[in-house]
Backbone as CSV, one residue per row, in Angstrom:
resi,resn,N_x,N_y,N_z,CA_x,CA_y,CA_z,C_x,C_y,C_z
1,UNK,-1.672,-4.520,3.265,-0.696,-3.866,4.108,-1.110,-4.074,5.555
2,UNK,-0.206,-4.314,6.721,-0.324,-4.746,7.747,-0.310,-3.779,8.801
3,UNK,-1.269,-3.303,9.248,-1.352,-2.384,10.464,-1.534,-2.205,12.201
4,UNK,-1.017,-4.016,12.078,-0.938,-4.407,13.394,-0.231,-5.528,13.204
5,UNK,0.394,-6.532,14.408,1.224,-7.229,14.543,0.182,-8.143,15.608
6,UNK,-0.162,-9.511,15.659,-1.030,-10.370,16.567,0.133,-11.108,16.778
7,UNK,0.105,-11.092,18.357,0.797,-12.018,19.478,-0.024,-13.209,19.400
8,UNK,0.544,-14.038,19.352,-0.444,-15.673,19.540,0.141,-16.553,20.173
9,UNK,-0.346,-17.688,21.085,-0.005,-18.623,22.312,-1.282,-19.644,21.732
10,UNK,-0.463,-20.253,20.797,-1.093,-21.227,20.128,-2.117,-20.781,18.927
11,UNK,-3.484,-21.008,19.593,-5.117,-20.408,18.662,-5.245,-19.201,19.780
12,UNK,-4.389,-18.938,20.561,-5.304,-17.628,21.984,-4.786,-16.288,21.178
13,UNK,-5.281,-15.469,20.559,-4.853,-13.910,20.536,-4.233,-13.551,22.092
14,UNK,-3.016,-13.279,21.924,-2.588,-12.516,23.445,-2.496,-11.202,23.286
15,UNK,-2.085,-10.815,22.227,-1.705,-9.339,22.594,-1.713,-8.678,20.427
16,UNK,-2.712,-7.766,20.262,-2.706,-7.215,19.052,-1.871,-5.612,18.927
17,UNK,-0.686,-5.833,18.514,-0.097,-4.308,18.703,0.052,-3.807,17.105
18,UNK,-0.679,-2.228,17.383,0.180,-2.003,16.172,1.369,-1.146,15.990
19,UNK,1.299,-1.338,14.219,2.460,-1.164,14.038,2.499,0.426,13.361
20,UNK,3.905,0.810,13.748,3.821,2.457,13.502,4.615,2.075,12.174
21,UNK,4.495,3.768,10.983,5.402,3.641,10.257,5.481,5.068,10.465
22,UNK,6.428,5.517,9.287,6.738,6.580,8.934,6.719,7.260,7.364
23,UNK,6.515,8.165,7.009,6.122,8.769,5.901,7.069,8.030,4.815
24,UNK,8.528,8.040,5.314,9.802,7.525,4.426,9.196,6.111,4.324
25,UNK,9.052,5.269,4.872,8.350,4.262,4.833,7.454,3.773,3.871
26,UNK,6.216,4.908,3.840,5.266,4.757,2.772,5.593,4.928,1.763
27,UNK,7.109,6.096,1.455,7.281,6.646,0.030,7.802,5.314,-0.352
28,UNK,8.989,4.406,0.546,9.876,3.311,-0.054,8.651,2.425,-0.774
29,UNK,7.974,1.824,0.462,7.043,1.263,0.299,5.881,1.302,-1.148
30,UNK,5.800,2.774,-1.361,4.646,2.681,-2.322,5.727,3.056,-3.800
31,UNK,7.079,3.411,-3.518,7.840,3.288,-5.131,8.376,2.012,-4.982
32,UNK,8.473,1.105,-4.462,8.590,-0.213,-4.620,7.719,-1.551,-5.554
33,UNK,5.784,-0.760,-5.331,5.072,-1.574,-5.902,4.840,-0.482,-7.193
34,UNK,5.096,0.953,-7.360,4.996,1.951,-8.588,5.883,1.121,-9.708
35,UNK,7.573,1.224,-8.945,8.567,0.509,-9.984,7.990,-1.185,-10.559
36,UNK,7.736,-2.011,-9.272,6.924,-3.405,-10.161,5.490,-3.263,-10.708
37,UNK,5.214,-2.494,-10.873,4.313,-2.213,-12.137,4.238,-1.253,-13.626
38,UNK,5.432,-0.617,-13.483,6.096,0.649,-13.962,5.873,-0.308,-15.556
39,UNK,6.116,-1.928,-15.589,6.278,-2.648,-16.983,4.425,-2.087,-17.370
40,UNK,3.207,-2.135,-17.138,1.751,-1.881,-17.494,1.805,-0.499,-17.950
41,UNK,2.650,0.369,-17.674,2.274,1.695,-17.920,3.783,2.166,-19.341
42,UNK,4.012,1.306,-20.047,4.835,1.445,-21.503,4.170,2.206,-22.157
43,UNK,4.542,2.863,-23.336,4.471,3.648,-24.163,3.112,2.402,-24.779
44,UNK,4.400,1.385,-25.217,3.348,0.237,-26.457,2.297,-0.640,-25.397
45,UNK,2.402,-0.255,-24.052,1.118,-0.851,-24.036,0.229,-0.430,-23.411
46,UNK,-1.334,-0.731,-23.747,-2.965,0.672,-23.085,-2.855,0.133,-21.634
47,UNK,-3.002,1.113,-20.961,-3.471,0.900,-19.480,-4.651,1.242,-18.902
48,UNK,-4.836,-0.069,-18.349,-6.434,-0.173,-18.311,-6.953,1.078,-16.928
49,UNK,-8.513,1.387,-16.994,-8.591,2.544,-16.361,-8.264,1.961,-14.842
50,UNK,-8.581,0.402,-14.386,-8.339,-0.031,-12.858,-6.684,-0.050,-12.890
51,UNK,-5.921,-0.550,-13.626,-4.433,0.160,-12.979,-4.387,1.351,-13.255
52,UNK,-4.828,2.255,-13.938,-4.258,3.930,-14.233,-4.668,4.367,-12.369
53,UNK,-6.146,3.954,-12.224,-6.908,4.156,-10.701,-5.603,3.885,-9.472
54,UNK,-5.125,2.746,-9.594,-4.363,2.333,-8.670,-3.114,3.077,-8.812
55,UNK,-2.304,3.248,-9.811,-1.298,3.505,-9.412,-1.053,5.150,-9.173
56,UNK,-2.297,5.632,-9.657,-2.622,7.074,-8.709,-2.762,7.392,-7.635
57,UNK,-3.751,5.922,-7.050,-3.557,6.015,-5.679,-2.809,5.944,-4.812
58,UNK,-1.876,5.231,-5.689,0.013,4.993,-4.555,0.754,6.264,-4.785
59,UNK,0.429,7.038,-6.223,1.419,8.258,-5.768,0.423,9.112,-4.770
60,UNK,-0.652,8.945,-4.600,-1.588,10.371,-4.129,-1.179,9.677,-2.660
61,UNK,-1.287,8.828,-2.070,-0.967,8.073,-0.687,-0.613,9.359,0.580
62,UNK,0.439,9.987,0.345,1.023,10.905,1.115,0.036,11.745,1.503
63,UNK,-0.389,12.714,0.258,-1.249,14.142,0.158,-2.436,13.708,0.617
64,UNK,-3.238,12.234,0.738,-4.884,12.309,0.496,-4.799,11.786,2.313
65,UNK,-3.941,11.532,3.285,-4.124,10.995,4.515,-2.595,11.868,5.510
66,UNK,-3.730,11.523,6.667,-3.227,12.461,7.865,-1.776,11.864,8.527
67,UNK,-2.198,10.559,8.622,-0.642,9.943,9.174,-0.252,8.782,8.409
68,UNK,0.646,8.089,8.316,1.140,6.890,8.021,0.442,6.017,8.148
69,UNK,-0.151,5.862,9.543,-1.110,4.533,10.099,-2.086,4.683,8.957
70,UNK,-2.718,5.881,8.680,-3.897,5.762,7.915,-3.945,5.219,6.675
71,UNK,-2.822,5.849,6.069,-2.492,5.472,4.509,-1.986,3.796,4.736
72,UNK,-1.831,3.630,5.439,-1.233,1.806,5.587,-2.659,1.194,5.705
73,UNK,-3.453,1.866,6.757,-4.826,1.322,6.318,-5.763,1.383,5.210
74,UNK,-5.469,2.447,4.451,-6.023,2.753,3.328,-5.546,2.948,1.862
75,UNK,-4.360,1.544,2.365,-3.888,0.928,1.032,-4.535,0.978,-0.243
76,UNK,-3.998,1.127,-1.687,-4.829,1.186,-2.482,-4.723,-0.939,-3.290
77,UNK,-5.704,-1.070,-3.386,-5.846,-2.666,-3.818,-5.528,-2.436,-5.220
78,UNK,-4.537,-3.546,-5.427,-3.758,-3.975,-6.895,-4.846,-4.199,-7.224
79,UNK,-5.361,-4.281,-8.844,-6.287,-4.956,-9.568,-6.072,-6.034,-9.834
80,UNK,-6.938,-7.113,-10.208,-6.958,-8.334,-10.678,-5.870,-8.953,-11.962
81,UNK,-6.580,-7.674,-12.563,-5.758,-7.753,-14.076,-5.750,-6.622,-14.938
């Protein structure tokens, strides 16, 4: 997840701004990757304890951080597999 925006003039960094969101934002944002994974968490099939981990962490996102910026920085990482 991207928490800044880099201006560039060729290879020169000119200008690193970041980027704001908003809470609505994070909710779209984090039921967007809940629903494309929503197929791992079926009745018929086990879910392993690193996605059960993750996709707790996208609903907890809101409650466990102070602003938007933070939770964008403190994305929770998809598992491998």
């Amino acid at each position: 997840m991207r928490s800044h925006f880099t201006v560039m003039n060729g290879k020169d960094v000119v200008e690193v701004v970041p980027l704001s969101y908003s809470w609505d934002e994070i909710r779209r944002m984090r039921n967007r990757q809940l629903a494309r994974t929503d197929w791992r968490a079926m009745k018929d099939r086990t879910l392993s304890t690193a996605w059960r981990e993750y996709r707790s962490a996208l609903r907890d996102l809101p409650q466990n951080h102070v602003t938007p910026e933070e939770a964008v920085q403190n994305w929770p990482v998809m598992p491998d597999e």
